[in-house]
KEFINU-488321 format. One record per atom (N, C-alpha, C, O, CB): x negated, y, z. Coordinates in steps of 0.02 Angstrom, whole numbers, plus 50000, padded with zeros to 5 digits. Each point is the difference from the previous one (the first is absolute). Glycine has a CB too. Example, Ala and Ser with C-alpha at 12.3 -4.5 7.8 and 13.67 -1.06 7.14 Angstrom:
<pts>
493404971650390500455005950000499555006050000499484999950033501474994250029499235011249902499585005950003500395005550037499755005550008499664991349884
</pts>
This chain:
<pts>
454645753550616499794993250019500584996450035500365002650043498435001249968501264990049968500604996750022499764996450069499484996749999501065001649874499865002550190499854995850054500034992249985500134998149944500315011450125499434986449979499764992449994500485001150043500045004550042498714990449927501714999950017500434997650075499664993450039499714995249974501535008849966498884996950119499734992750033500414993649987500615000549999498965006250095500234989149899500444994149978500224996750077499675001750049499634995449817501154999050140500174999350092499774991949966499884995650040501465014750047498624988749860499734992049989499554999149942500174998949942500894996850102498445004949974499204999549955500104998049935499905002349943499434993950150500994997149940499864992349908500625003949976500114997049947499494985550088500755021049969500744997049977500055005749943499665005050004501044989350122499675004849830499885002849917500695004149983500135003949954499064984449997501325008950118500595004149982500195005950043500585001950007499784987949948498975013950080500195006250021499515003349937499484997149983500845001550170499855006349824499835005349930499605007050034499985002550056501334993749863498425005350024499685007049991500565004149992500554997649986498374999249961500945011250062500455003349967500115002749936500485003149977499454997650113499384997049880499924999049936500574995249977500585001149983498185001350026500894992249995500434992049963500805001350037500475001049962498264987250041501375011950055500505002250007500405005649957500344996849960499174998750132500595010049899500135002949954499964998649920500095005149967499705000150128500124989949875499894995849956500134992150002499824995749960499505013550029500884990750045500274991550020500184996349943499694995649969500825007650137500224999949883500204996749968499844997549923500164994649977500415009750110499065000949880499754999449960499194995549974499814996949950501125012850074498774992250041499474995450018500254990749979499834995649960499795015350153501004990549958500194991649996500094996149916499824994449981500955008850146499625002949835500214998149933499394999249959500014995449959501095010550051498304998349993499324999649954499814993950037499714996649958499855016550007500454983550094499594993950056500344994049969499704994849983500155011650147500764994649866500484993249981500014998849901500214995349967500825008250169498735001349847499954999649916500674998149971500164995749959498615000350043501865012450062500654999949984500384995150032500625000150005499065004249901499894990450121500644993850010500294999650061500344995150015499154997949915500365013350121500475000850061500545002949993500504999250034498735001050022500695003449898500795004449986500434993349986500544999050027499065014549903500164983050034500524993849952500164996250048500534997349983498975001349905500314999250173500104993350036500415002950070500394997150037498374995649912500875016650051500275000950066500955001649967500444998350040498105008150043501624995849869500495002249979500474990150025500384998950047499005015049834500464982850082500354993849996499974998250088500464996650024499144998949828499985006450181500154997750079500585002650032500454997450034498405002149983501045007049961500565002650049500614998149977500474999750040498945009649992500694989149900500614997749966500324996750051500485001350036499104997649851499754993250100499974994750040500125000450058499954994450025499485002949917500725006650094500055002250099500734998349993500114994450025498975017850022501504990949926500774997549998500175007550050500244999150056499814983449939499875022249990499995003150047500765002449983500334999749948498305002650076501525000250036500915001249995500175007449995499465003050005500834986850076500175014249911499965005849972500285005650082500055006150006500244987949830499825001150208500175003050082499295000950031499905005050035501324987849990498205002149964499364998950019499795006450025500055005249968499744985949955499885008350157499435005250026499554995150004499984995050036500575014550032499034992949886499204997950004499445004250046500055005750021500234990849859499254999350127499505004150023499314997949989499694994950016501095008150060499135000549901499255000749937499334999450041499815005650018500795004449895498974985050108499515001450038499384999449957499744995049976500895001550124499135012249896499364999549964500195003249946499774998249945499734991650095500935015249963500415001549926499775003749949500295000249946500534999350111498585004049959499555001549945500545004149962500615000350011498514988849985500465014349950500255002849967500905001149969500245003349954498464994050048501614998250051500664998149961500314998549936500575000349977499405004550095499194992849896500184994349940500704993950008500565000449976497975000650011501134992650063500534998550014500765000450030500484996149994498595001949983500865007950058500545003450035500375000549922500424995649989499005012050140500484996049831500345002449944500364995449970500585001549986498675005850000500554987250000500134993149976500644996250040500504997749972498175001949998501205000350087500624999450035500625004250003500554997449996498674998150056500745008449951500385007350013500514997049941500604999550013498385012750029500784985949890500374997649938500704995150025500514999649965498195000349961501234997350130500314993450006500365000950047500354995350019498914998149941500795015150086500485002850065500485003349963500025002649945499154999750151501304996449961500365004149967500315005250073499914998250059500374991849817500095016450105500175005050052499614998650070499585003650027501614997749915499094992050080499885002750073499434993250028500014996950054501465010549971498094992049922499194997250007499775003250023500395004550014499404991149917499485005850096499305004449988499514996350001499854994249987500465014850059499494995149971499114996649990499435003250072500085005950017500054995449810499544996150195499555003750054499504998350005499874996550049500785005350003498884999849904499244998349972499435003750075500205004250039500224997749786498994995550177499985000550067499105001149963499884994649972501394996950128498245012449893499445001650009499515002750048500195002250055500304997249868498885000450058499495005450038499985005149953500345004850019498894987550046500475008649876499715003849983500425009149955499975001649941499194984150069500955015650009500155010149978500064999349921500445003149971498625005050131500464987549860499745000349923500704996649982500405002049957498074996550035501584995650052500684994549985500375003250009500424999049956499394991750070500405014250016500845004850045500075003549943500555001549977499325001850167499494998749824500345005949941500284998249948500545001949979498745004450040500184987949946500424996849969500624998249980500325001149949498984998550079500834997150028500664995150026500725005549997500524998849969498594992550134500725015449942500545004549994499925003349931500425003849976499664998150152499574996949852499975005849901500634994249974500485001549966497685003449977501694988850081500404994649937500745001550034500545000749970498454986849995500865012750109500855000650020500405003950037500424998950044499384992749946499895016049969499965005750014500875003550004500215005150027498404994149917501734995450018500775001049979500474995450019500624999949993498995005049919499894990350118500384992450022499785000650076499435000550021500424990349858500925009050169500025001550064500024991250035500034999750061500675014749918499294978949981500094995350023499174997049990499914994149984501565005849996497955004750032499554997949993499735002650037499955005949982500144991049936499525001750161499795004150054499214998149998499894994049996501315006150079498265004149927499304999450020499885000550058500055005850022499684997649896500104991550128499645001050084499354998349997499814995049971501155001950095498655007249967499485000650029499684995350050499895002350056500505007249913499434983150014500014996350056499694993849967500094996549950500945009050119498464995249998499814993550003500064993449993500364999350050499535007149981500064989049952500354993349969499644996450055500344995050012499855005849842499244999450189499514996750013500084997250076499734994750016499635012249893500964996450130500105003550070500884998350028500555001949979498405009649979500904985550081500815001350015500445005550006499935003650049499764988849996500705008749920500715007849973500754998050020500244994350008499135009249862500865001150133500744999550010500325003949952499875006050007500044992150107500515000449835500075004449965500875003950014500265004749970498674988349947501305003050134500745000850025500414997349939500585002150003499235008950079500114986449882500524997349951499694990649966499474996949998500885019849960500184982550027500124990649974499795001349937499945005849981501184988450079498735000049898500115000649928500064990349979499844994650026499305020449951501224987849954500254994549963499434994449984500014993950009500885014549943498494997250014499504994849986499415006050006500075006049987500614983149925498775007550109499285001249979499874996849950500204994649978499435007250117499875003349885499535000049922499235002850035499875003950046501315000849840498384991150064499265000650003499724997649957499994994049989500005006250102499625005449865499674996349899499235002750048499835004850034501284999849792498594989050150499225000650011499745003650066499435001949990500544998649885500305001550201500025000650041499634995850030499405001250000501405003849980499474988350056500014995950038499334996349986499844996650049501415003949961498434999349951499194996549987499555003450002499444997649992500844996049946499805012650072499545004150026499745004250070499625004850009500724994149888500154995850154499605000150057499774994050034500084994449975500455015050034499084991850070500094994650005500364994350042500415003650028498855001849928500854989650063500544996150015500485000750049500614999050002498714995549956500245007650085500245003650075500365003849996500554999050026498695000450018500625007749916500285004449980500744999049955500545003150002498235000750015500934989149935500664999749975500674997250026500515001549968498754998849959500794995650131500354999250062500355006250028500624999850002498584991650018500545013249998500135007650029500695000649938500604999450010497855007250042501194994649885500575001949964500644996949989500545002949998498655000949963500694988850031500584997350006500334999450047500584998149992499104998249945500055005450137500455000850052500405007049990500565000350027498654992450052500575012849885500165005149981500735000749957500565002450007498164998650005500854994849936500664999949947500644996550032500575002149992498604996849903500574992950162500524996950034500685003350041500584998250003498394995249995500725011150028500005004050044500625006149975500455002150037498164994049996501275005949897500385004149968500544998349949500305004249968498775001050058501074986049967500414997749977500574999250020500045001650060499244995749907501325000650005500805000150016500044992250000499734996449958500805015749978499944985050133499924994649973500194996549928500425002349961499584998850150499524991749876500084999249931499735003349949500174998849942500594998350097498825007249977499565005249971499504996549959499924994050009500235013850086499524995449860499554996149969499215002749975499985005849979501194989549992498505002650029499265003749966499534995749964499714994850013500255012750082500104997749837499734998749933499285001650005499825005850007501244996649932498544992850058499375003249983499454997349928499654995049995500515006650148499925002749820499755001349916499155000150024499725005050023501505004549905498404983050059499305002050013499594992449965500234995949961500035013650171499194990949895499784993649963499974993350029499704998350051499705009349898500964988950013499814994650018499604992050030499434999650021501065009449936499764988150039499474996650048499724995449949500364997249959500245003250163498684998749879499654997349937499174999250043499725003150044501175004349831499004988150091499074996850007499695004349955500024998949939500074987450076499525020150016499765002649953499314997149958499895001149940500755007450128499044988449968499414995949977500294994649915499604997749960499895001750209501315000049825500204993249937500095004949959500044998849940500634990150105499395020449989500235006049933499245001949946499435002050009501635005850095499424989949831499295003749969499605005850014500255005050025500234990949904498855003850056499405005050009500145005950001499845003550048499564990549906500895008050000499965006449998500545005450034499985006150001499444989349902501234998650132500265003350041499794999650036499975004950037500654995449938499034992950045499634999450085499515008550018499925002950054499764979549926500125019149964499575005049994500515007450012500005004450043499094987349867501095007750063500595007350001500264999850063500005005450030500474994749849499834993950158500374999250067499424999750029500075004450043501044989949944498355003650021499605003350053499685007850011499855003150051499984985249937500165013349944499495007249994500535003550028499775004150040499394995849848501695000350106500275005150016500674998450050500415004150022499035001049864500534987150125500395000350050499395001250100499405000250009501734990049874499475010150166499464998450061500174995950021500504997149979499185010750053499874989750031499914993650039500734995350016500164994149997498755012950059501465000549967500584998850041500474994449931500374995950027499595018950071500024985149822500255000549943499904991050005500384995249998499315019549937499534986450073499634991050004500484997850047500344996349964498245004350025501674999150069500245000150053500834998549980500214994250005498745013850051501454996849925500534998349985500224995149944500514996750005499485013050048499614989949892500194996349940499964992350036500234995649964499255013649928500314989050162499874991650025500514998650052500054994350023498615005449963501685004750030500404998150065500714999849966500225003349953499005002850151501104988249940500594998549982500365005150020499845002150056500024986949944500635014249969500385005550020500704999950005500375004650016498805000249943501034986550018500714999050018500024995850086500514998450030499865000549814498905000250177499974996950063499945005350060500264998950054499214991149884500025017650042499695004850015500915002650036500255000050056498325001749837501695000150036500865004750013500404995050044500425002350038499775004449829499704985750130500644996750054499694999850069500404998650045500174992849867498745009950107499884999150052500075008350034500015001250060499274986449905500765017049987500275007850019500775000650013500285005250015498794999549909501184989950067500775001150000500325000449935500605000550010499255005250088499984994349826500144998749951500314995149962499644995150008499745010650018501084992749938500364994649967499775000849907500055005149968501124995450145498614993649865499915001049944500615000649954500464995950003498524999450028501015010849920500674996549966499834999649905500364996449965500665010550152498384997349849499924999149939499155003249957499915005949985501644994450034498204997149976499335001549964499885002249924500074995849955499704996250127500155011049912499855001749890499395002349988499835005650019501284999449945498564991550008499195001749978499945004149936500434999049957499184989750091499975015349941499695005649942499284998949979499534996850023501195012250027499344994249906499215002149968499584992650011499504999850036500455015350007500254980149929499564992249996500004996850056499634995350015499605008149913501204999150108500424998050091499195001450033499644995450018501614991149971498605019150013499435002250032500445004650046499715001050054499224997849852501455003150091500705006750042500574995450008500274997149952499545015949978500394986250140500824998450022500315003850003499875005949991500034987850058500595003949966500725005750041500304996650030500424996149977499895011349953499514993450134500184993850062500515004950030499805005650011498944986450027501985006449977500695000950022500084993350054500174994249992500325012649884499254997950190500514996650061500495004050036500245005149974498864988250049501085004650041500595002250023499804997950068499574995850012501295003549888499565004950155499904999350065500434995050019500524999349970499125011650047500204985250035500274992550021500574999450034500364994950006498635002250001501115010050022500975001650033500475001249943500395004749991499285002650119500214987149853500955002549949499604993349949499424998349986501185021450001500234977749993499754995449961499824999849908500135003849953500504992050157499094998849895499405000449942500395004249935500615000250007498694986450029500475016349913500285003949953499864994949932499434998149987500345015050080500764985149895499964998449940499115003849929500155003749952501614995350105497784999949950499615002149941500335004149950499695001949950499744988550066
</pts>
């Protein structure tokens, strides 16, 4: 019999079973009818990421996207993908079991951390709308917190849209399987949300019927970065 883990947030849809967890990724690909693989591949393209880059992965799951990046480092990159769950750690080290520029930590995203090191940029795919608001403050003081100046953080999630003008049958699908916290993020401005956190806007790219962004800002000590 498989234990129930406690959820530390009721509504919220992006802490997993250890079931679905252990199946994630594949889940996501049968959920999206394939079309996350296609859009998430073209985001990270889209990030400009540099081949010196230390990233740091919040929420890194299976190290799907970790992998994807890793493409675009070169020698003296890494990567430092940051989870809860054991199902995700195994994962994550099977893919980069041979690749020493790809580190799994054990840690909380939620809570204030120190991780003793800077990084180039934060990354976060479908993370950030699945808590709730308060909470999502915490993190970005987190990620703020762990940036270099001029640093920057990408976050791959959904966009901001009137779900009531979206046809039926997504309205239907985004409610049955997104949570509250989801209603919540798709309405708030999030280029007003990041400048009043200390954020600088610098470039936006929409996916999948611009229902998904990829909002790229930058921290406000160093000046603005060319798109």
């Amino acid at each position: 019999m498989v234990e129930k883990r406690k959820k530390l947030y009721p509504k919220s849809k992006v802490e997993l079973s250890s079931v679905i967890a252990r199946h994630y990724d594949r889940l996501l690909d049968l959920g999206s009818l394939g079309l996350y693989g296609g859009f998430l591949k073209r985001a990270i393209k889209d990030i400009g990421l540099k081949p010196t880059d230390h990233i740091l992965d919040l929420g890194c799951g299976t190290g799907r996207n970790a992998a994807l990046m890793m493409k675009y480092l070169g020698p003296s990159g890494k990567i430092v993908g940051l989870d809860l769950l054991p199902e995700m750690k195994e994962q994550f080290e099977k893919k980069f079991e041979k690749e020493p520029r790809a580190i799994f930590r054990h840690q909380r995203i939620d809570v204030p951390f120190d991780l003793g090191e800077k990084y180039d940029l934060a990354f976060m795919s479908f993370v950030l709308h699945g808590f709730p608001q308060e909470v999502r403050m915490v993190i970005l003081n987190n990620i703020k917190r762990h940036l270099k100046p001029g640093g920057q953080l990408v976050i791959l999630d959904y966009a901001e849209f009137d779900l009531d003008k979206k046809p039926l049958l997504f309205r239907l699908i985004f409610k049955k399987f997104e949570c509250s916290y989801a209603l919540e993020f798709i309405i708030l401005n999030w280029k007003k949300v990041l400048a009043e956190q200390g954020f600088r806007f610098i470039s936006e790219k929409f996916y999948a019927r611009n229902y998904v962004r990829l909002l790229k800002v930058q921290t406000q000590d160093f000046p603005l970065e060319n798109p």
